[in-house]
N, C-alpha and C positions, 0 to 999 in steps of 0.2 A: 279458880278461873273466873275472868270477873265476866259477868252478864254484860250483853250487846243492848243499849236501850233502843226500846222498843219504837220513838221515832226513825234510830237509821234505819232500822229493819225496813219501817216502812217508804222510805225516800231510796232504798236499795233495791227495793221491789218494782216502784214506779221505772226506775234510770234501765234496770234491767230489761223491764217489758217494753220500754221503748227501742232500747236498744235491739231488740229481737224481732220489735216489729219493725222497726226500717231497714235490719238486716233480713228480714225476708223478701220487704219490699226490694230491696239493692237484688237480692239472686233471684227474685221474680221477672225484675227486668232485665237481669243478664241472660235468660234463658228465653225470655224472648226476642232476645236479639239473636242470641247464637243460632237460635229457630230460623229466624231470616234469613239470617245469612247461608245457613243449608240449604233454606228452598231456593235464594235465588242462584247460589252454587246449581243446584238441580233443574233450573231453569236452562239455564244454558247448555247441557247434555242432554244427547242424542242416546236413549237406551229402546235398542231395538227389542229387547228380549227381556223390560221389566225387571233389570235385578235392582233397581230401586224400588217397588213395589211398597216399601213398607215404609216408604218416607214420606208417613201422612200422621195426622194427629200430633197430639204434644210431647207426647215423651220420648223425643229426640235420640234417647241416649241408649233406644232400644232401637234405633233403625237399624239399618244392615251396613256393615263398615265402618261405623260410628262410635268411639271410645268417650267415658264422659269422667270428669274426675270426682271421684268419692263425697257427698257432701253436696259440693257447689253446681252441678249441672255445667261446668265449662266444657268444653269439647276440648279434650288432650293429642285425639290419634282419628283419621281418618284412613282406613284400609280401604279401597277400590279397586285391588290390583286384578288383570281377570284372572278366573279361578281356572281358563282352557287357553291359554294363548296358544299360536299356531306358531310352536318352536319346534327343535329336534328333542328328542328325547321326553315329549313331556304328552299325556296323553292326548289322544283325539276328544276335540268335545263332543256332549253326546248328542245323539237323536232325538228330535221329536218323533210325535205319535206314525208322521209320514214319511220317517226315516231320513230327515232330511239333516244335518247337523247344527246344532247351534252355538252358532262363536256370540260368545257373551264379551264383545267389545263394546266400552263405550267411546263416545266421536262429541264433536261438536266442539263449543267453545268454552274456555274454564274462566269465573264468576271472577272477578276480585273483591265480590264479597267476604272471601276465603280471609282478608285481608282484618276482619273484624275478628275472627277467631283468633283473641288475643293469646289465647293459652295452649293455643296449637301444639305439639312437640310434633307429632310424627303422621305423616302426611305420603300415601305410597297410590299411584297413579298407574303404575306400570303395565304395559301389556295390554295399554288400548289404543285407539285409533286416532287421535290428537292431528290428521294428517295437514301436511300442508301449513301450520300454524307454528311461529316460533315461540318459543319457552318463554311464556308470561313474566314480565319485568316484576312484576308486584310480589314475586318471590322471594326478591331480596328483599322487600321488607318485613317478613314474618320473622322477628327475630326469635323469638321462641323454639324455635324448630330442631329437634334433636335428629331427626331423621327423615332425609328426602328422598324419594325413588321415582325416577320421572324414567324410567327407561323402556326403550321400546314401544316406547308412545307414539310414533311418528311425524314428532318435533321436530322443522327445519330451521337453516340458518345458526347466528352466531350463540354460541351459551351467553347467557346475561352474565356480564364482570359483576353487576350488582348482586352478584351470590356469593361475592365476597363479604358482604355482611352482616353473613349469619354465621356471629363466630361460637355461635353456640353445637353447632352442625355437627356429629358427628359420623352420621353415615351421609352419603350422596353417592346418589346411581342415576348419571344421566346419558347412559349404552345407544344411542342408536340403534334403531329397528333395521334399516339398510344400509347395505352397501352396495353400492352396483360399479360396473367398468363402464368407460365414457372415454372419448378420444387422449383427454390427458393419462388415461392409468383409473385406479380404482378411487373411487369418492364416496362419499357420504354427506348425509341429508343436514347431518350436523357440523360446526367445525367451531376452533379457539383460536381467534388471533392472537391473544394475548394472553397471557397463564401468572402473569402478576399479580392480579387479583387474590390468587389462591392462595397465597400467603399470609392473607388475613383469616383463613381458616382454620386457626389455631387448636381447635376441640378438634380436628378432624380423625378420625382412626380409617376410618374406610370409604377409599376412592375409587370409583369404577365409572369408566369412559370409553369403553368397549364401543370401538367401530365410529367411533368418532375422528374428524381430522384434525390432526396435529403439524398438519404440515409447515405450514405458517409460523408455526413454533420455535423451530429449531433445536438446537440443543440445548434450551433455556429450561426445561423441562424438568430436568437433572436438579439442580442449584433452586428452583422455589422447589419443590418438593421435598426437597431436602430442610427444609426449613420447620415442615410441620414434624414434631418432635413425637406426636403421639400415635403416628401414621402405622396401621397396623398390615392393613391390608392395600394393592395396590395393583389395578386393575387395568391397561390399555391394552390390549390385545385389537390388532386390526385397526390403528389408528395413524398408519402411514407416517411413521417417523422413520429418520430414516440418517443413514452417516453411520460414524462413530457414539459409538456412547459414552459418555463425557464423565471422567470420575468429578466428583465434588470436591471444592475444594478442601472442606476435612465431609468427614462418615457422621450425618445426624441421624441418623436410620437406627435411632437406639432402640425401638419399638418393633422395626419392621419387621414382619409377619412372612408375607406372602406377597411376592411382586409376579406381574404375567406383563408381558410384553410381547407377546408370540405374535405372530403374522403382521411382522410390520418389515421392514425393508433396512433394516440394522447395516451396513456392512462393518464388521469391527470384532477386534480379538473382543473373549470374554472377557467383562468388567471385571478386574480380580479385585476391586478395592469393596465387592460382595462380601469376598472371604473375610473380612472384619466385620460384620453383620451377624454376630451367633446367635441371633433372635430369628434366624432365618428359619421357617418350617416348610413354604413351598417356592420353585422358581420354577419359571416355563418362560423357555426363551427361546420354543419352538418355532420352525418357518421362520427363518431370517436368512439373513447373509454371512454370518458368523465364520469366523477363519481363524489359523493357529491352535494352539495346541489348548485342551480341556484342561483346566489347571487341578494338580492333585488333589490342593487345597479344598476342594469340593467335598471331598472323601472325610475331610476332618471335622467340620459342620457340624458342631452336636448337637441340635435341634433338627437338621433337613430331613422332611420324609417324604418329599415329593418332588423330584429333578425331571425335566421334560426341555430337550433340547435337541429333539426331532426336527429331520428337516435342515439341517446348516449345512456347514464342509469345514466341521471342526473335524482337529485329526487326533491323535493320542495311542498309548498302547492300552488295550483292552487288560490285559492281565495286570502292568502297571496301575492304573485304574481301582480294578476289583480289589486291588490285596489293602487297600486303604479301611478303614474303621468302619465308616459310614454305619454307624452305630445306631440310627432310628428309621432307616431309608427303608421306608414303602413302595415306592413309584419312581420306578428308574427307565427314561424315555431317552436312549440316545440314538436309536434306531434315524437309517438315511444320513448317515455322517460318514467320516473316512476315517473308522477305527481300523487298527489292524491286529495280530496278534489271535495268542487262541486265550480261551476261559481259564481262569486258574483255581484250580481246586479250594481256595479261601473262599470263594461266591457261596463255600455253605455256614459261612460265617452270620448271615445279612438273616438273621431270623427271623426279622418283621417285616421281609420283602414281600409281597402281593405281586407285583407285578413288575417285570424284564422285559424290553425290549428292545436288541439289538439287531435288526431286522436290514435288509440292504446298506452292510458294512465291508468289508474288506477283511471282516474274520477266517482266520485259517486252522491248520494242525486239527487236531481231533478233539473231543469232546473230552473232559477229566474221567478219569476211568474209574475215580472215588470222588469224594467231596469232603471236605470237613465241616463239622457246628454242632452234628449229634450232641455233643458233650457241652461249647456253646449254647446252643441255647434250648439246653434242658429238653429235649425231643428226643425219641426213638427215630422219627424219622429227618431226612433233610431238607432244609429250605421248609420247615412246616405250616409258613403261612402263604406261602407261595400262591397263586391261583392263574397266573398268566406268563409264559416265555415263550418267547418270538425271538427265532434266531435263522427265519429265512432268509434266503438272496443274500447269502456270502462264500464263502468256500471253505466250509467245513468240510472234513475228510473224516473216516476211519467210520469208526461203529458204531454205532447206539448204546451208549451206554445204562448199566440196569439201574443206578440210582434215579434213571427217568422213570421209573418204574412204583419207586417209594416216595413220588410227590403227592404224600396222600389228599393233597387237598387243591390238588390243579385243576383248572376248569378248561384251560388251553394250551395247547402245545402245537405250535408250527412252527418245523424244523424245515421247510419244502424250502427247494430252488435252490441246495447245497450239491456236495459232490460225497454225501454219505454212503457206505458201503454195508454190505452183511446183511443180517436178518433181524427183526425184533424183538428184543428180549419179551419173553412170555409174562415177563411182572406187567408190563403195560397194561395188560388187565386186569389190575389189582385196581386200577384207577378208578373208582368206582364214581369223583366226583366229574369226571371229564367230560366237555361238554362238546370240545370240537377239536379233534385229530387230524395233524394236517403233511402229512411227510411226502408228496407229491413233487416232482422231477427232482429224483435222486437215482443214484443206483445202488438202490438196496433189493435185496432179491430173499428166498427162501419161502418155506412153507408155513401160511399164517392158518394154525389151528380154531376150534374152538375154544382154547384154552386162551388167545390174545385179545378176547372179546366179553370173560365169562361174568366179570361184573362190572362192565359199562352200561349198567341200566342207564347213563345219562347222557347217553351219549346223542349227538343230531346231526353233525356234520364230523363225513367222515374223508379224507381228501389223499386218498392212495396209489393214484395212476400216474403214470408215466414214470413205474418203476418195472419190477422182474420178480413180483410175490406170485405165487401158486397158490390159491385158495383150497383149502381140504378141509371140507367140515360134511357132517351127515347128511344124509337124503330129509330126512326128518329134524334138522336142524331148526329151532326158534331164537333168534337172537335175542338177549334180554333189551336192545334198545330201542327207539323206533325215532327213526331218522328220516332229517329233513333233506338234506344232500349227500348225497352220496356220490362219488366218483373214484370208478373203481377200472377206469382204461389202461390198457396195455400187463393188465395182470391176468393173470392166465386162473378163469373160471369156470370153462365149459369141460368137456365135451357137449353137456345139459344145460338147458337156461335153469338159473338158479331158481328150485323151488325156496328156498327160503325169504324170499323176497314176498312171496305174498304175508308175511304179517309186519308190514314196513304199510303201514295204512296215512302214514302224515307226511310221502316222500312228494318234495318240489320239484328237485334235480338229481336226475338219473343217468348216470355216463357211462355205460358198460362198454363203448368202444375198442375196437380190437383187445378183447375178450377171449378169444377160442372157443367161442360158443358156435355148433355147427348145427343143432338140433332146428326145429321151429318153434316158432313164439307160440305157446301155451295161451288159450283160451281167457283164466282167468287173468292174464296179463295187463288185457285192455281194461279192467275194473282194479286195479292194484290200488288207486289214492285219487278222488278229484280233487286234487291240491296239487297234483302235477303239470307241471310250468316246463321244463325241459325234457325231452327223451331224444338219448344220444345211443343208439345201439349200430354205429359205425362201424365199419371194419369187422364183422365178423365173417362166420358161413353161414350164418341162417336161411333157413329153405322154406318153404310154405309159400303161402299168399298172404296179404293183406285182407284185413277181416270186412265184411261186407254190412256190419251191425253197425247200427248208430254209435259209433266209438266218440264222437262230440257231447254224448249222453253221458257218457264214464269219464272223459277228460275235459270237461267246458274250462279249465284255464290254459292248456296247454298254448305255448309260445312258439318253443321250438323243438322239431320230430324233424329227426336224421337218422335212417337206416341207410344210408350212403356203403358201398364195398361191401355187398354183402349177393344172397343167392334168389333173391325174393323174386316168384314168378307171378301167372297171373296180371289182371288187370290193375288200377288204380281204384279202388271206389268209389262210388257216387256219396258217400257219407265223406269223403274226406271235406266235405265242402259245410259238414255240420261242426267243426272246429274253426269258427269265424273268432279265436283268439289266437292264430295262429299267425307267426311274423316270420321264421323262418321252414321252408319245405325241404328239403334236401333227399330225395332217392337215387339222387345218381348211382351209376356202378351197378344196377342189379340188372334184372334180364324180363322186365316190367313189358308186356305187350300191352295191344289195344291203343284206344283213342286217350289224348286227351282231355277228360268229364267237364265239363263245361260248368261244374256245380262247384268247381275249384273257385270260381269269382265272385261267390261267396263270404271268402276269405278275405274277409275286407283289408286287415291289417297287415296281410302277407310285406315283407321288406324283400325278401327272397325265395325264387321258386327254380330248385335247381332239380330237374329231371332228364339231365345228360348220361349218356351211355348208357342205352338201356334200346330198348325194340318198338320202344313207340310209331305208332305211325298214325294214316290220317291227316286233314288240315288242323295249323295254328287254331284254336278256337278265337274268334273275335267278338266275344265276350270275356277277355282277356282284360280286355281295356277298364273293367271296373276294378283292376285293381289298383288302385291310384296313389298305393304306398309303396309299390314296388320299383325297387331301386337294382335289384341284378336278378338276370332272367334266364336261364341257362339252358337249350333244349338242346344240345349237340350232339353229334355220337348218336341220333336216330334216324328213324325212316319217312320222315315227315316230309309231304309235299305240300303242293300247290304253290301258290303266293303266298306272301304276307300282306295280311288282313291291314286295310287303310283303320279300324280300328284300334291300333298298336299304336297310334301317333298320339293318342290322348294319356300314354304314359309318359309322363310329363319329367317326372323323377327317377326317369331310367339312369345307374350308373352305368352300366356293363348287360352287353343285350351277346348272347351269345346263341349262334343257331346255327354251326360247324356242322360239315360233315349230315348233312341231309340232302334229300332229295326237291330240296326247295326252287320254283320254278319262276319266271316272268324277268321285269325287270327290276331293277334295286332305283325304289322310289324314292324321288325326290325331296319327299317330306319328312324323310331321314334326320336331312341337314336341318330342320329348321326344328323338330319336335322335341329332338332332346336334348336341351344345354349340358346337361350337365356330364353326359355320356363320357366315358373314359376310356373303354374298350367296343368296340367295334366289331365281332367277329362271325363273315360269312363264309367261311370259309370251305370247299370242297362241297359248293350245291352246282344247282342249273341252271344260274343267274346269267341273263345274257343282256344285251345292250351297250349303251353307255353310263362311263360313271359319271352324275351327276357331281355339278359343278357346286352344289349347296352343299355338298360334304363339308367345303372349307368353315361351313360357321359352326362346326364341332369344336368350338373354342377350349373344351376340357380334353379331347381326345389325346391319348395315350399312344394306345395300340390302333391300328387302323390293318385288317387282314380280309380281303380280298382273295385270296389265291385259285387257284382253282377251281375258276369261274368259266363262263365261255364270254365273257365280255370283251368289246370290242373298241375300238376309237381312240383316241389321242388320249393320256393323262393330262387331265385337268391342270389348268397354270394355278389357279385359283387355290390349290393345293398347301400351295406358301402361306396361307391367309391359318392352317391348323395354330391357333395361337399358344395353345400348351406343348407344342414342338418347337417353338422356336424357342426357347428358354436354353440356356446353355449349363444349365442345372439340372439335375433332377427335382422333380416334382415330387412331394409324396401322396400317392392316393390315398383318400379315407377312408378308414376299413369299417365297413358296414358292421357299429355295434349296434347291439340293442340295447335301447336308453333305458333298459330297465337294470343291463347285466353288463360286467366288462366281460363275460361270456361272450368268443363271437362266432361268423360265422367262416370260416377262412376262404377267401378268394383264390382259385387256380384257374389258371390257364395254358393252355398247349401253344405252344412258342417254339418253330420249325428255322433255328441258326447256327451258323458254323457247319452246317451239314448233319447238324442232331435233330431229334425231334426233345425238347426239353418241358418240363412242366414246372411252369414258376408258381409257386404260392407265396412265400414270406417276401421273398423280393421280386416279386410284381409291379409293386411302387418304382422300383428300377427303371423298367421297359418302355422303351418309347420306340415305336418300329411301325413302320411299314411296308408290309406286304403282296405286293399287285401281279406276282408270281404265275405264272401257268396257267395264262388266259389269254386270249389273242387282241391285245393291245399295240396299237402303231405308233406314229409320229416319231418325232425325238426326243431325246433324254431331256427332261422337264430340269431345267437349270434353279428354276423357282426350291426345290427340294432343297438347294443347297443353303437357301436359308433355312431351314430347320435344322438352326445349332444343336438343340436337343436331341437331335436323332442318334438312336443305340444301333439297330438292324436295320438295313434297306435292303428288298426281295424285290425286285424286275424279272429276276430270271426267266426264261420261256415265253418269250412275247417276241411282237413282231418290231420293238425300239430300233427306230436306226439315231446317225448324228454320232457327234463323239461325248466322252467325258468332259464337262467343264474346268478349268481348271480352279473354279471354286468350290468346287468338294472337298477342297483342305480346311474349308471353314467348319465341316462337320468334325470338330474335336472329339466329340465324344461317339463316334460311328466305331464298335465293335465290331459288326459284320455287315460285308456288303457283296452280295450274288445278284452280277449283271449278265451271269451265262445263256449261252442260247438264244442270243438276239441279234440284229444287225449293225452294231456298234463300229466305227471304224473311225481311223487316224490315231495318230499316238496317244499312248497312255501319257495322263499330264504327270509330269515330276513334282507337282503338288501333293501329289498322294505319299508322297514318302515323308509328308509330315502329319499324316492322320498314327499317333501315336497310339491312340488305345487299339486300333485296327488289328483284330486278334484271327480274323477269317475273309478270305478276298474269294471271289471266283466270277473271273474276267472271259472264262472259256467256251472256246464256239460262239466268236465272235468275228469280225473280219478289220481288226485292232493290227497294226502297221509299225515299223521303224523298231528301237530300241527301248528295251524295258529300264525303267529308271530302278537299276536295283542298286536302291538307296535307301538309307534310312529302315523306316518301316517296313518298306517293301520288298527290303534286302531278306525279310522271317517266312519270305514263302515259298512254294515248294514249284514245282514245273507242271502240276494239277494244274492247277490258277490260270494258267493261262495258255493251256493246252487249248487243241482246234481253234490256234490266229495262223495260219500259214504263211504269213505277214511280218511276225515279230520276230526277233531277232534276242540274243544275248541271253547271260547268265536271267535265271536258270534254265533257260532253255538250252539242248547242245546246240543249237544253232547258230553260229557264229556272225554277226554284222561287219559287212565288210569295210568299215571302217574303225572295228575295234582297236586293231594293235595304235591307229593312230591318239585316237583319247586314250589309251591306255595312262600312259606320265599323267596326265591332265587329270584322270581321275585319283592317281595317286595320290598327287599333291591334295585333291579333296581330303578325299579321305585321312589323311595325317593331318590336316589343319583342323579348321574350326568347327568345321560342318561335325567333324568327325566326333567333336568332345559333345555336342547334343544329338545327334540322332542315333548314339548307341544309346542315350539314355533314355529313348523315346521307345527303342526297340524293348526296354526291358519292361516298359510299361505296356507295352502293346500285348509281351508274354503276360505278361500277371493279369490284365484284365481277359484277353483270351481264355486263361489258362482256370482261374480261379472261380470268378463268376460264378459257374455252373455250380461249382461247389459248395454255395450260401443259398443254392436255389431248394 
């Protein structure tokens, strides 16, 4: 080998060390730049909570968030994203020393010094506060950038089209943080007028735009997207598109992955030109408007493992469906659609399914009474990966069958709100991974041993009521699991309150409601869990008293306590006022003496305090008025006197004030009308209210129900009456049923409603009702013509008052009047033949009155009986034997009626008259 002489060595040494030293000089000064441009990027952010801290000194490349590439000190990746955003599912940030939380957001302005970080790739911003400022222009120029996350930042206005190019891109997340409703419909902080740009996106694999508007778009959407070839994943959910979804003119989606398009406002069969897509692994095309039939082709998909198309009004047969291949499907979401058909025994075909859910469908027939796949897919048992089915809110029939039993690895099962029958198979406790059980309003019935419970250590929510089980386990029973809800109504568990509940130490919600427990409530009762939030022991016989201990002390979360129908004697006590987390009260129904406790207004939170039927007596306490969240007020059905307190007017958000059936005295104040807008029921009914009625009634612009009845009140009915603005509607209304914003738990509204000659109690269809009743009180003047504007009116009660004057003949404007009792007043002159077109009119009583001439028995009026209009000595004609003596002559005259035109609508009036009459009661 020939030697190197020894001048180049030396002319190779100098070239080299030059070269080394202005290559160091060169990344000396690149690292000082890059240095700058980080502090003055950090300059411009707002960091309440220091998580920049460490961005000080020179070596950059150990700051916090800060990537540097190997060798040269360039800055490659900047991570910032917060480590606690305030999403769903993702945890709470934590406490400082004074418990208070710290959201580690940053805010302020972003630097475009960013714009020097030549060698930037990946750049993630996400999940701070950016608020109010649009998405920096100078992002289009970072060509370098392999990955951008700006989402959830609280970016407004247009996306910069100059993010078209960075064709180097291949993630981009630019999600919006909000969305809110506003007069046009739903919107957001972001939106794209134009989506051309994006096709210079060429690198792109993954595109998420979550919550963003596409409105402006159109179906242009479709065709550039189509364009990026390498597009793997694909992300709007919530971005207000909307129509048809547009096939392409051919399928470039040779890559595509995973499309979500859910919660956008789709109307359009399913895009079937997907089914050529066999790259497909996830689709959610959930919350739309989607229609036509679910194509099979879905089923043949050999990559899909994740279908989510919850929420449309696709239709299809279910068994059809299932018997298809669907060879890798994990996550099967078609639950809220109009499937119909029953299960078919191939569903144990799907081995690597997790999770089913076909939930408020149109499912029928019974459950398979085997399954196939055992031998499929290599398991002893069936469905082996299984962990979730939801097959509530359809109408499945027949029996529970036991392969529900060998789902050894399910976490959930609700079957509730079918029309299933029989008993439990005893394998159901083999379940040992189950987490929450839910077979509630069925009719299933029989005796649930220990044996259906004996290895659900994992169990928390257990949801069994409003069936026909008999509970039969030992006196000395411990259940292996310890549950968070329990609801266990309408199953028959007494004669004993169940001891076994005391080692249930983590229960929330507690439903024992008509139960057959008849014993009393157990001492350690009140100490059972302070984590309990509901106690629902309704509808039993339970006997004893309420406890006199600091029971606020044992339960400080409690919301809502209902011993409602049951035998509880004794006072109320003064510790009930140490449960100030208390929203709803309910003891109606028991045989409760004594006062009032005045320690109840305490209760700050109270929404409703129902303590009707029961022996109370004493005055209203008016320290009533601190409770200032109370929205229904219930004291009826007791022995309460005096006045009501002028403190009562500062309940401001009263809906329904009810104080029936007492001994209530003075007159009915006028501050009525003006304190509670929002009032919907009204009812004083059967006290010792005298006077007149106050003419401010009429600005109860929400009123509903308005009952008065037997009262001793005196004077003309108010003209002003006409002015009830939610009676004149010629619709029903539907009233708001008092949830709580914590729980769609509620609390059911009932009220006593005295028509057709019943005494009736509406609860579910209360929202129905719109009546008034001024009945059995000594009222004068004449029939108030003003009423007959209240189109909306169902019941009108005058009965037993001193009314003279006649009927108007525009009371046929009250279309929807079911019942009207104008008996026992001084009414006189013909009944108007307008009334024989009030069609739904299912109850009249016109009797003991001094009513004249010929009864117009036509139409509607033709459905009633010689009751109605018994004591008029006056009237004349069918159905009275009383003959007018000018009957025979209209006789023809009426013929011809009746066979002509009149004749082809008022029998059809009559029959509606019968069915609302007739039926009504029967949804009450």
């Amino acid at each position: 080998m020939e030697r190197i002489p020894a001048f180049i060595l030396v002319i190779l040494y100098f070239i080299s060390t030059e070269v080394a030293c202005n290559g160091y000089t060169h990344i000396n000064n690149n690292v000082q730049s890059e240095r700058r441009a980080l502090i003055d990027f950090k300059s411009g952010l707002t960091d309440p909570n220091n998580r920049l801290s460490s961005w000080k000194g020179n070596n950059y490349c150990y700051w916090h968030g800060i990537g540097c590439e190997n060798g040269t000190g360039f800055v490659v990746s900047i991570n910032l994203r917060n480590p606690y955003p305030i999403e769903n599912d993702i945890p709470y940030p934590p406490e400082n020393e004074y418990g208070n939380q710290i959201y580690m957001n940053l805010s302020g302005v972003i630097s475009p010094s960013l714009i020097k970080l030549k060698y930037l790739k990946y750049l993630d911003l996400s999940f701070n506060s950016f608020k109010a400022i649009p998405i920096p222009q100078f992002f289009g120029s970072m060509k370098n950038l392999i990955y951008l996350n700006l989402s959830h930042c609280g970016f407004i206005g247009e996306i910069p089209s100059n993010l078209g190019n960075l064709s180097n891109l291949q993630y981009l997340d630019f999600s919006s943080k909000y969305t809110y409703h506003n007069d046009f419909g739903y919107s957001s902080d972001l939106f794209i007028k134009n989506i051309e740009w994006m096709t210079s996106l060429v690198s792109l694999k993954h595109l998420s735009a979550n919550n963003v508007n596409f409105s402006m778009v159109g179906s242009q959407w479709i065709e550039v997207l189509n364009k990026l070839p390498m597009l793997i994943e694909l992300h709007l959910d919530d971005c207000s598109l909307f129509g048809s979804i547009p096939s392409p003119s051919f399928v470039n989606f040779t890559s595509l992955s995973v499309i979500v398009i859910s919660s956008n406002e789709f109307n359009s069969t399913f895009p079937e030109w997907l089914l050529n897509v066999s790259s497909l692994v996830s689709i959610d095309m959930s919350l739309n408007i989607l229609h036509g039939r679910i194509p099979l082709g879905l089923g043949e998909l050999p990559n899909l493992q994740h279908l989510d198309l919850y929420g449309n009004y696709l239709e299809g047969s279910i068994s059809q469906l299932l018997r298809k291949s669907w060879k890798k499907i994990e996550f099967l979401n078609l639950c809220e659609n109009d499937l119909h058909g029953s299960i078919p025994s191939s569903i144990g075909n799907f081995c690597n399914l997790q999770y089913l859910d076909l939930n408020n469908n149109n499912l029928n027939g019974s459950l398979p009474e085997i399954i196939y796949g055992t031998e499929t897919c290599n398991s002893k048992s069936p469905l082996p990966n299984l962990r979730a089915l939801y097959l509530f809110g359809n109408q499945l029939m027949g029996k529970l069958s036991n392969w529900l039993g060998e789902l050894k690895n399910l976490e959930q099962l609700d079957l509730s709100h079918n029309q299933l029958q029989g008993s439990i198979p005893n394998l159901i406790g083999n379940l040992s991974n189950l987490h929450s059980l839910n077979l509630r309003n069925n009719q299933l019935s029989g005796t649930l041993t220990e044996q259906h419970f004996w290895k659900l250590s994992n169990l928390e929510y257990l949801y069994i009521d409003s069936n026909s089980f008999r509970l039969d386990v030992s006196s000395n029973w411990t259940p292996p699991f310890q549950l968070r809800y329990l609801f266990m109504g309408s199953c028959h568990i007494g004669p004993t309150f169940p001891a076994w509940l005391q080692s249930q130490k983590d229960l929330q919600y507690l439903d024992l409601s008509n139960a057959s427990i008849s014993s009393s409530i157990p001492n350690w009762f009140w100490n059972i869990s302070s984590n309990l939030e509901y106690l629902i022991l309704s509808h039993n016989q339970l006997q004893g008293k309420l406890p006199n201990s600091n029971i606020g002390e044992f339960l400080p979360n409690l919301y809502f306590l209902s011993f409602s129908g049951n035998g509880i004697t004794g006072t109320i006590p003064d510790s009930i006022g140490h449960l100030t987390s208390l929203g709803v009260i309910d003891f109606s129904s028991n045989t409760l003496t004594g006062s009032i406790p005045s320690t109840i207004n305490n209760c700050f939170s109270l929404n409703v305090l129902d303590l009707g039927n029961n022996n109370l007596s004493g005055m209203i306490p008016k320290s009533l008025d601190q409770l200032q969240q109370l929205k229904s007020l219930h004291l009826n059905h007791n022995k309460l006197s005096g006045e009501l307190p002028s403190s009562l007017r500062n309940l401001t958000g009263l809906d329904i004030l009810d104080l029936s059936y007492n001994n209530l005295s003075g007159q009915i104040p006028a501050w009525i009308g003006t304190a509670f807008p929002n009032l919907v029921i009204l009812n004083l009914r059967s006290n010792m209210f005298s006077g007149r009625l106050p003419s401010l009634l009429s600005n109860l612009s929400s009123l509903h129900v308005l009952d008065l009845a037997q009262n001793n009140l005196m004077g003309e009915i108010p003209v002003t009456l006409v002015e009830l603005k939610a009676m004149d509607q010629d619709h029903n209304m539907s009233i708001s049923s008092l949830y709580d914003n914590r729980s769609s738990y509620r609390y059911e509204e009932r009220l006593i409603v005295i028509t057709k000659g019943l005494t009736l109690e509406y609860t579910r269809t209360l929202s129905l009702v719109v009546s008034i009743d001024l009945s059995d009180n000594n009222l004068s003047g004449e029939f108030p013509e003003g009423i007959t504007k209240l189109f909306g009116l169902m019941l009108l009660n005058l009965s037993m008052n001193h009314i003279i004057g006649r009927i108007p003949e525009s009371i046929s404007k009250l279309r929807q009047l079911s019942s009207l009792d104008l008996s026992s007043n001084k009414l006189f002159g013909s009944i108007p033949s307008s009334m024989s077109l009030l069609s739904s009119l299912g109850y009249l009583n016109l009797s003991n009155n001094n009513f004249s001439d010929k009864i117009p028995f036509i139409g509607q009026m033709s459905t009633f009986t010689e009751s109605a209009f018994a004591g008029n000595p006056n009237l004349c004609g069918a159905p009275l034997v009383k003959k007018c003596q000018d009957e025979g002559k209209d006789k023809s005259v009426e013929d011809k009626i009746d066979s002509g035109f009149v004749d082809q609508w008022f029998y059809l009036s009559i029959g509606l008259g019968f069915a609302v009459g007739i039926l009504v009661p029967y949804f009450v």
